[in-house]
C-alpha positions in Angstrom: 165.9 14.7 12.1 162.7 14.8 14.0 164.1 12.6 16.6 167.2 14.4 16.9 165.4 17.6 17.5 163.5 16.1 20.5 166.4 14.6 22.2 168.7 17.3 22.0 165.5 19.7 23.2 165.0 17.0 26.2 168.8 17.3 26.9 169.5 21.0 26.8 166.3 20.6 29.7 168.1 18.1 31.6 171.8 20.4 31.6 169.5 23.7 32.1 167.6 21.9 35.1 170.8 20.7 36.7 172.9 23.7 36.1 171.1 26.4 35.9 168.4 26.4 38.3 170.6 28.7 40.7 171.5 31.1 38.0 169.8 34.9 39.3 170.5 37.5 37.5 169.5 40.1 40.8 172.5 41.1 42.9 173.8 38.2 44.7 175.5 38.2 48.4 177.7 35.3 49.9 177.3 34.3 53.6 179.9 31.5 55.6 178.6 30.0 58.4 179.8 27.4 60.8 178.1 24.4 62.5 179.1 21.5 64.5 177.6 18.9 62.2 176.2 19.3 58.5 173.7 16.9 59.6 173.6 15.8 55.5 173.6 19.0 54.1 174.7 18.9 50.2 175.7 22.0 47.8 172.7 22.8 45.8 170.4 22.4 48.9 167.9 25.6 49.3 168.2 28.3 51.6 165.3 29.9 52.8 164.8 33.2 54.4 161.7 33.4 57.2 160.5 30.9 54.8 160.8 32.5 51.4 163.4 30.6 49.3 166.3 32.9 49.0 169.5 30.7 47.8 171.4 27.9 47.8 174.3 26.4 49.2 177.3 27.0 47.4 179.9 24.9 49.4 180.2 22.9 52.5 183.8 21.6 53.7 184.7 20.5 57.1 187.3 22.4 59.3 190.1 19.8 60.3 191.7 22.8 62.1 188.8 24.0 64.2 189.5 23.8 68.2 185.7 24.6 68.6 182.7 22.0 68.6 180.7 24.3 67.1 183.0 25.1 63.8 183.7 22.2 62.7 182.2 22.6 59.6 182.2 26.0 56.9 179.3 26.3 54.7 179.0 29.1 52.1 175.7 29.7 51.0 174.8 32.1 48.2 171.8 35.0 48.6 169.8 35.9 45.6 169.0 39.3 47.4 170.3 41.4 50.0 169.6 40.3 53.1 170.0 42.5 56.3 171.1 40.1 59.4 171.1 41.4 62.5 173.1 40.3 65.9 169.5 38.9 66.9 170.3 36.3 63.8 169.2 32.6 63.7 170.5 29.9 61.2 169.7 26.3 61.4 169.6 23.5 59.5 166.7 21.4 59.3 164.6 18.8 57.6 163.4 19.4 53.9 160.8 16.8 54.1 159.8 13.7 55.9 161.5 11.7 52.6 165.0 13.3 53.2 166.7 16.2 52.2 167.9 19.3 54.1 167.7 23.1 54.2 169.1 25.9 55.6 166.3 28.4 57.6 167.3 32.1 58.2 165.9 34.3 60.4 167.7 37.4 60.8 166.4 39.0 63.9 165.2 42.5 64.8 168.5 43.1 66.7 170.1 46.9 66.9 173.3 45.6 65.3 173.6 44.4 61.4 175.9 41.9 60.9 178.4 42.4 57.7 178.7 40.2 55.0 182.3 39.4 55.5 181.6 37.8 59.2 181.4 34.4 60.0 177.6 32.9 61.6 177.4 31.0 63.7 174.5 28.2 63.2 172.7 25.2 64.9 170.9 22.5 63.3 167.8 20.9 64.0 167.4 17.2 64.5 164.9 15.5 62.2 161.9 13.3 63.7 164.0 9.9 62.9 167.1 11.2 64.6 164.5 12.4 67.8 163.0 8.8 67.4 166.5 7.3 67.3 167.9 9.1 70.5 164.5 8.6 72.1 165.2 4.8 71.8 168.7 5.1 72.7 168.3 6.9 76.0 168.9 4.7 78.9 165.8 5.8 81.3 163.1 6.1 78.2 164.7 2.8 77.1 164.3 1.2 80.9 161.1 3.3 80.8 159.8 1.0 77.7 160.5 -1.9 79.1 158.8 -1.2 82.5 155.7 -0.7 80.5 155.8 -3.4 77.9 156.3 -5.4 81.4 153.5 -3.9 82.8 151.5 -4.5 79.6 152.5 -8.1 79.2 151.2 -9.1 83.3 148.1 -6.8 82.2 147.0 -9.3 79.1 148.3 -12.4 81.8 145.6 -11.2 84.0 143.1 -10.5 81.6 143.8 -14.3 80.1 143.4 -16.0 83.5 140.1 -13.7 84.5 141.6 -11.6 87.0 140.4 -7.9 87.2 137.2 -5.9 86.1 138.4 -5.9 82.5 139.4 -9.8 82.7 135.9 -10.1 84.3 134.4 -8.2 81.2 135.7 -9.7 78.8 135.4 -13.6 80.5 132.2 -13.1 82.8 128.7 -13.5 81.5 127.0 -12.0 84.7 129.8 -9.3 84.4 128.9 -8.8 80.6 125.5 -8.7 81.0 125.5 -5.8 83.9 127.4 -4.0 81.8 125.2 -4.3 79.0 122.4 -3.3 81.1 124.4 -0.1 82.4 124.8 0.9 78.9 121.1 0.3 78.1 119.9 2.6 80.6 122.5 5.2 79.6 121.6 4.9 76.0 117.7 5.7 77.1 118.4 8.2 79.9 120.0 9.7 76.4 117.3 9.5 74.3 114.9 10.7 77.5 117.4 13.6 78.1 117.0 14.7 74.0 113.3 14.4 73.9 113.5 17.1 76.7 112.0 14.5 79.5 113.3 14.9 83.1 114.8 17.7 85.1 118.0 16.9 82.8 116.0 17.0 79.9 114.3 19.9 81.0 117.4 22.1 81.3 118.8 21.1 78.4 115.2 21.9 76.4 113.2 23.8 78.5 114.2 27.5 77.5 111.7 28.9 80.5 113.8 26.8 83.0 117.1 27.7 81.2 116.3 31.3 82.2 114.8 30.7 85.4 118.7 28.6 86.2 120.3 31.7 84.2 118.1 34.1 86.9 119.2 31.5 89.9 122.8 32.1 88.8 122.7 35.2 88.3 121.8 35.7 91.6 124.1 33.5 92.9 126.3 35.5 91.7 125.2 38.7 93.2 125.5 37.5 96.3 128.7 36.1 95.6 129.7 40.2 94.7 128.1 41.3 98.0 129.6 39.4 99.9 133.1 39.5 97.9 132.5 43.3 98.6 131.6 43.2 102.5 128.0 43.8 102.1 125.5 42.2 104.3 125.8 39.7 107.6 127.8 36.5 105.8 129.8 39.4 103.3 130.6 41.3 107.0 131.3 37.8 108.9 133.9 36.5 105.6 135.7 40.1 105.4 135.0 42.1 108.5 137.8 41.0 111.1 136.4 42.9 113.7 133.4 40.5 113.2 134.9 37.9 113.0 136.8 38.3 116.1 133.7 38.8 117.7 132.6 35.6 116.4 135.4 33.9 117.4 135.6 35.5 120.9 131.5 33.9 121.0 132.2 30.4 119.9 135.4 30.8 122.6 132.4 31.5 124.8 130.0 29.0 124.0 132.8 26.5 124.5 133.7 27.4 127.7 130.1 27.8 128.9 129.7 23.9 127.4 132.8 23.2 129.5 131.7 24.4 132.1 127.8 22.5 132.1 129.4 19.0 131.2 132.5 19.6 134.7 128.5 20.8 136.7 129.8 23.8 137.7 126.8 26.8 138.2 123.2 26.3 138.5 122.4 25.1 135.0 125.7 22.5 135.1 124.7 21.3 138.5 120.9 20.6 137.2 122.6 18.8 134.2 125.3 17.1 136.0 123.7 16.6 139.4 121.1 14.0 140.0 119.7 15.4 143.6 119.6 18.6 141.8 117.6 17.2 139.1 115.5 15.2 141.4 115.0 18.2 143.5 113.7 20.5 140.4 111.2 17.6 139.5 110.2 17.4 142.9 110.0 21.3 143.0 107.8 20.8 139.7 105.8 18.7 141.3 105.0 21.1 143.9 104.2 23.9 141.6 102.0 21.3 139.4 99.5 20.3 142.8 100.1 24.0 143.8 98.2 25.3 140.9 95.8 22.3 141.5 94.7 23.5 144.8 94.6 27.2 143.4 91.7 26.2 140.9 90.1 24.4 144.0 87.7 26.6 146.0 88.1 24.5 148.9 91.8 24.6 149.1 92.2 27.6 151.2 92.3 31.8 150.6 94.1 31.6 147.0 91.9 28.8 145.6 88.9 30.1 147.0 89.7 34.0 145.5 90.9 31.8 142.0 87.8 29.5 141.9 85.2 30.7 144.0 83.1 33.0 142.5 81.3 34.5 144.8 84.5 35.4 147.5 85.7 36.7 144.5 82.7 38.8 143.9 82.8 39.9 147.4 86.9 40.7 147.1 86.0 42.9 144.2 83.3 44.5 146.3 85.9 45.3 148.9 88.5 46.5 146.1 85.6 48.6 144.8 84.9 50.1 148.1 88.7 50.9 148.6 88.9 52.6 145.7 85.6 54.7 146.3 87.4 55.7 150.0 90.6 56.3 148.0 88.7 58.9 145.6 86.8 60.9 148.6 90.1 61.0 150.3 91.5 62.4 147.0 88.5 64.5 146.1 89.2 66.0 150.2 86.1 65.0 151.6 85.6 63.5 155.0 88.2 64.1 157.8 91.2 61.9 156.2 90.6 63.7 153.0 90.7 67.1 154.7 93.4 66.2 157.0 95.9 65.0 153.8 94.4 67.9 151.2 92.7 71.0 153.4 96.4 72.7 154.8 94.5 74.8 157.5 93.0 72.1 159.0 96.3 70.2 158.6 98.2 73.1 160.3 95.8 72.9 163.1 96.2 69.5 163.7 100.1 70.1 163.7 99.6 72.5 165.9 97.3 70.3 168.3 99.8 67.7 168.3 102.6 70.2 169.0 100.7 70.8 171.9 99.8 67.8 172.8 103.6 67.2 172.6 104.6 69.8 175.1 102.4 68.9 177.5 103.7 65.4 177.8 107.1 67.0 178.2 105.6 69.2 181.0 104.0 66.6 182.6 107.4 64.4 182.5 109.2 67.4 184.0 106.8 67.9 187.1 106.9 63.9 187.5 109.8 64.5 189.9 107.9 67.4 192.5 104.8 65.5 192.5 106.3 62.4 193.6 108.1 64.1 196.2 104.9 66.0 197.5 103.3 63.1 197.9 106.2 61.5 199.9 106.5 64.3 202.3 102.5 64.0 202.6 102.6 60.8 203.2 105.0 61.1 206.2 103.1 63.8 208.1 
């Protein structure tokens, strides 16, 4: 009796888990929907709601009278709660799990329109990971694609067999193997010199005075990177100002033509860079000016050397400067008869006068000329 208790408990279980797992005893709602394919899809299957489980599939029957790709299949799935879909609305079926199964996802949307029970949806289904990995391999190009590279694989392993390439020569070559050996050596204790804080590397990394001091640098890097975003200062005025820059340009058009113009000779400086008898000429003309100054520090080389070098004439030119300058200051100060003549305006009126009258008698003496020549003609014929 014991035993017959168990099993019938075990198989009122089994009917309960098979048939009754749908049973709600909330209000239910009934949706149809359409889809091109039902991709698998079996009655029972669960129907989830933004990801809260919400039903299950009631039905699913194919449409032999459907014109439309897209209806060619009617499934009726069964709500446990009222669900408000909108014209927004989304319903796909995809993928339980990776080991098989299917689902239907709802989203209803946020649309201005709710959509009534009694209307058909429209969904889509989503394509599991082996049906993406199955029309992966049966696309033409990705197929060719696969071959181009399992090609390209296989003559890279040829190569690498017969000791062609740097990996071939890696892999095969001693000397190669070694070097690289090496290389990674001296990267493994640049490391370990860079974490013990050795090295300008080191140092930055480590260092926190230096960290700042790079955190001050860049800082004022970028500073001047703000002035001169913002126009501010020659090289902010040169990169923004095109007035400047114009100016610039208009200078370097300038210079360019002034260099064209010294390489064709043309002017003074282009003939003295171009022209050899020019150039000989000035070196000569240096010359010149070289012995020139020579003889000027030699008192025996005329005036200018002897004022330059000889002491003595030049104590004596100094005595005569000195002397001018002391006439110069008594004919200032008025004193003497030059001084009295430029400064005293009696005397100088007088000595107008004087000459005035000295003047007029010259003209007098011009004018009589004539009679006293012909007196003494007359005279001298009687």
């Amino acid at each position: 009796m014991l035993g017959l208790v168990f099993f019938a408990g075990l198989a009122l279980l089994l009917v309960t888990t098979l048939f009754l797992t749908g049973v709600s005893f909330e209000q239910t709602e009934y949706r149809t929907v359409w889809f091109d394919n039902a991709a698998g899809l079996r009655a029972g299957d669960n129907v989830f709601v933004l990801g809260v489980r919400t039903g299950q599939v009631e039905s699913i029957a194919p449409d032999p009278t459907a014109t439309d790709r897209q209806r060619k299949v009617v499934v009726r799935v069964r709500l446990d709660r009222e669900v408000r879909i909108t014209d927004a609305y989304e319903v796909r079926i995809e993928a339980g799990s990776l080991l098989g199964g299917q689902q239907i996802e709802i989203d209803p949307g946020d649309g201005p329109n709710e959509m009534a029970p009694a209307v058909t949806l429209l969904g889509t289904r989503r394509k599991d990971p082996f049906d993406a990995i199955g029309d992966l391999v049966g696309d033409p190009q990705i197929e060719a694609d696969l071959k181009g590279i399992l090609s390209n694989a296989r003559e890279m392993f040829r190569r690498i067999n017969e000791g062609q390439g740097t990996l071939a020569r890696l892999l095969n070559d001693e000397t190669f193997h070694r070097v690289a050996v090496e290389l990674l050596e001296s990267l493994r204790r640049n490391s370990e010199a860079i974490e013990a804080g050795r090295g300008a590397v080191g140092r930055l990394i480590h260092d926190e005075a230096m960290g700042e001091e790079l955190v001050e640098l860049v800082s004022g890097a970028a500073s001047a990177v703000r002035k001169i975003d913002t126009g501010n200062g020659p090289l902010g005025r040169l990169i923004n100002d095109e007035d400047l820059g114009d100016s610039l340009a208009n200078t370097l058009a300038n210079v360019e033509e002034f260099s064209a113009a010294l390489n064709s000779g043309r002017g003074p400086l282009g003939l003295l860079m171009s022209n050899e008898q020019v150039a000989e000429d000035l070196q000569t003309l240096t010359g010149e000016l070289a012995a020139f100054s020579i003889r000027l520090n030699d008192p025996m080389a005329g005036v200018i050397g002897a004022l330059v070098a000889d002491r003595n004439l030049r104590d004596r030119f100094v005595a005569i400067a000195d002397d001018f300058g002391a006439v110069a200051a008594e004919i200032r100060d008025g004193r003497g008869l030059l001084g009295r003549l430029v400064f005293d305006d009696e005397l100088g009126e007088q000595f107008s006068r004087m000459l005035n009258q000295v003047a007029r008698a010259i003209e007098d003496a011009r004018e009589a000329a004539p009679i006293g020549t012909f007196f003494q003609v007359a005279t001298g014929a009687f």
